[in-house]
C-alpha positions in Angstrom: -11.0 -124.5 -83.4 -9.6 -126.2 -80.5 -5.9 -125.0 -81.5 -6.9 -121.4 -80.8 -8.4 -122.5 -77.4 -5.1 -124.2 -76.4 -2.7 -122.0 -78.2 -1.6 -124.7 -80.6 -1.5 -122.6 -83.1 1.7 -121.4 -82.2 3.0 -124.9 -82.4 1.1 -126.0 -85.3 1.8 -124.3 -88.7 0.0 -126.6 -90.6 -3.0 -125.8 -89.1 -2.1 -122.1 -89.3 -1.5 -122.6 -93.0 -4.6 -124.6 -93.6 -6.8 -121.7 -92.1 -4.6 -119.0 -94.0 -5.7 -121.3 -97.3 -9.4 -121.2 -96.4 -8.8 -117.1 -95.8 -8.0 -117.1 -99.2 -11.0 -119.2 -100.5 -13.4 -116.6 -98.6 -11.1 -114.1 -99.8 -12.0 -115.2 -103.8 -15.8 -115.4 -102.4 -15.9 -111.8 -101.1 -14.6 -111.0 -104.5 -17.2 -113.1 -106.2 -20.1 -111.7 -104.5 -19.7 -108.1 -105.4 -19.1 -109.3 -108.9 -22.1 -110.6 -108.7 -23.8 -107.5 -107.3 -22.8 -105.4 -109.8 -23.3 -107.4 -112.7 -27.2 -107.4 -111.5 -27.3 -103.8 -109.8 -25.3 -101.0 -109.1 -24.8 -98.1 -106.6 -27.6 -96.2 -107.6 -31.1 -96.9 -106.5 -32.3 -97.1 -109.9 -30.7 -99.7 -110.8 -31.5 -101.7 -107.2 -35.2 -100.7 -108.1 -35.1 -101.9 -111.9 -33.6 -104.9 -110.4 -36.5 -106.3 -108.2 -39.7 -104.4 -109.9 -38.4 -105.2 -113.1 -38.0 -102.5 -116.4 -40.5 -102.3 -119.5 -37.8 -100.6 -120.9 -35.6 -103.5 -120.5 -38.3 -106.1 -121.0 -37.5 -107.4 -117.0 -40.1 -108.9 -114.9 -39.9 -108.2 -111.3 -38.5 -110.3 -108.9 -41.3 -113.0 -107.6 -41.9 -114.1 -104.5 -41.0 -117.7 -104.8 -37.3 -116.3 -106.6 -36.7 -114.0 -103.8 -37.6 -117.2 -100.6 -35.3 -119.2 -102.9 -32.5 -116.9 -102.7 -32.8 -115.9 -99.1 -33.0 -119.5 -97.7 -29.6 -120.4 -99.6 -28.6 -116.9 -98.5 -29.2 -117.2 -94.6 -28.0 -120.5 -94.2 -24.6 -120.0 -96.2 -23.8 -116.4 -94.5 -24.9 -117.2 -91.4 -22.4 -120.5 -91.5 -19.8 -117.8 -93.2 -20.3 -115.1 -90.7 -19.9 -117.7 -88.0 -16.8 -118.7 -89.1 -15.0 -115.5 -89.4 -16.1 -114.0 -86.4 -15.1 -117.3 -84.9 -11.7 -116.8 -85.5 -12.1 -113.3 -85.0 -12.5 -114.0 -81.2 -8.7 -115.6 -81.1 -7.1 -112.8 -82.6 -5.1 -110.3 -79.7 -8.0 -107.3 -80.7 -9.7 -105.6 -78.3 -13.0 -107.6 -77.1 -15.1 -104.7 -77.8 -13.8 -104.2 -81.6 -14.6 -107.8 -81.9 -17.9 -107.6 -80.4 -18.9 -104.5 -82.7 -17.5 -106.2 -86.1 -19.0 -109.7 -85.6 -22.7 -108.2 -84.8 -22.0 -105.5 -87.6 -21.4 -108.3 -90.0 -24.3 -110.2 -88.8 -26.6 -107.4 -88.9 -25.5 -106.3 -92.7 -25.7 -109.8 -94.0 -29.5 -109.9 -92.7 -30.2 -106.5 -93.5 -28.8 -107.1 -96.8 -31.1 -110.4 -97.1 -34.4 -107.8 -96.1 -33.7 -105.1 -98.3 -34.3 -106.8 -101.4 -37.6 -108.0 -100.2 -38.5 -104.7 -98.8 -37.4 -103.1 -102.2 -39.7 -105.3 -104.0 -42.8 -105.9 -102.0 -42.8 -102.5 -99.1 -41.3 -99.4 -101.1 -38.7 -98.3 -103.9 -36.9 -96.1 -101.8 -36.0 -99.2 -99.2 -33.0 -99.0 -102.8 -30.7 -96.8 -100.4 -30.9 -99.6 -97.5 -30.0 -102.5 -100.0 -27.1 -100.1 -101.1 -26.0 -99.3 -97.5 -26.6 -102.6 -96.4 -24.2 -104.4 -99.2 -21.5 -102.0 -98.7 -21.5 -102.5 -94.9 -21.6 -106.4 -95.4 -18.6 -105.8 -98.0 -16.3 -103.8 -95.9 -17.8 -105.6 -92.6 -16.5 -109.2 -94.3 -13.4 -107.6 -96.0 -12.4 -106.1 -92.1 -12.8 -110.0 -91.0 -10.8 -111.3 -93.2 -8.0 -109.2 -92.8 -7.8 -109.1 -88.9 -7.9 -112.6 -88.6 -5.7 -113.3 -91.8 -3.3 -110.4 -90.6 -3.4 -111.9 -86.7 -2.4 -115.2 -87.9 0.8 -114.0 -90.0 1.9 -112.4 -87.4 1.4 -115.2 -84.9 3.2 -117.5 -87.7 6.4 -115.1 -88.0 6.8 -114.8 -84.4 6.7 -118.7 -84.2 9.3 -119.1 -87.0 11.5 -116.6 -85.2 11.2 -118.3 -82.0 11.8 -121.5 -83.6 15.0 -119.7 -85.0 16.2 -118.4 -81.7 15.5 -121.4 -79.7 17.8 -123.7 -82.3 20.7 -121.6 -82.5 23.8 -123.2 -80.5 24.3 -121.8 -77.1 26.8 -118.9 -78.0 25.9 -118.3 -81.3 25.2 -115.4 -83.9 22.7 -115.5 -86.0 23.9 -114.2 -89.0 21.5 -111.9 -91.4 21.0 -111.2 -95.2 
């Protein structure tokens, strides 16, 4: 992270390119995880409730306790290291401080309300469904809104850098010619 600190980045592209790369990988994650919310749930409360109390009609058991702590502790750990990341990078991008302020703590908030709502689904009330709707959605968008600031930020930094490089190398007296 130090290159975004010194402003290396601008002289670096390999390091610009390696942190485009891992963009992408989150990118294929974010993709992954509503994948995997749908193919368990959808955006209806009834299937969020037939989800964690489980469905006679279905023959599902609800969720236990010991399969929900399981989740959650993998859960907290991986999107808090995630979420760290992002809005890590998030901070070297030219936004405004307050936008980055209000997406990283919306993120963070989502990813742990997200987290809550299935327990609160399962063990507090069925109608907690809407929150664990609303709170995926928000960590989906919140996420998707990272990724693209930062990815966006950084290939713009990288074409201004190449066209830098290009003006700076021309002969004294030169035109450049274009396509």
């Amino acid at each position: 992270m130090r290159f975004f600190v010194t402003g290396e980045q601008n002289r670096q592209s390999l390091i610009n390119t390696i942190v485009l790369l891992f963009l992408g990988y989150i990118a294929l994650l974010w993709v992954s995880n509503g994948m995997m919310y749908f193919h368990k749930m959808g955006l209806n409360p009834e299937s969020v409730v037939e989800y964690y109390l489980g469905s006679e009609e279905h023959f599902t058991q609800p969720k236990s306790y010991q399969s929900l702590l399981e989740v959650t502790h993998f859960h907290l750990f991986s999107m808090g290291l995630l979420v760290l990341t992002l809005s890590h990078l998030l901070l070297f991008t030219p936004l405004a401080a307050r936008l980055k302020i209000w997406l990283a703590g919306l993120t963070y908030v989502s990813a742990i309300a997200d987290e809550a709502a299935g327990w609160l689904v399962r063990f507090v009330h069925p109608g907690f469904a809407w929150f664990k709707i609303g709170s995926f959605v928000t960590l989906e968008f919140s996420l998707l809104a990272l990724l693209v600031m930062v990815s966006v930020s950084l290939v713009v930094q990288r074409m201004m850098l190449q066209k830098s490089e290009r003006t700076r190398s021309a002969p004294a007296g030169s035109v450049e010619h274009r396509a």
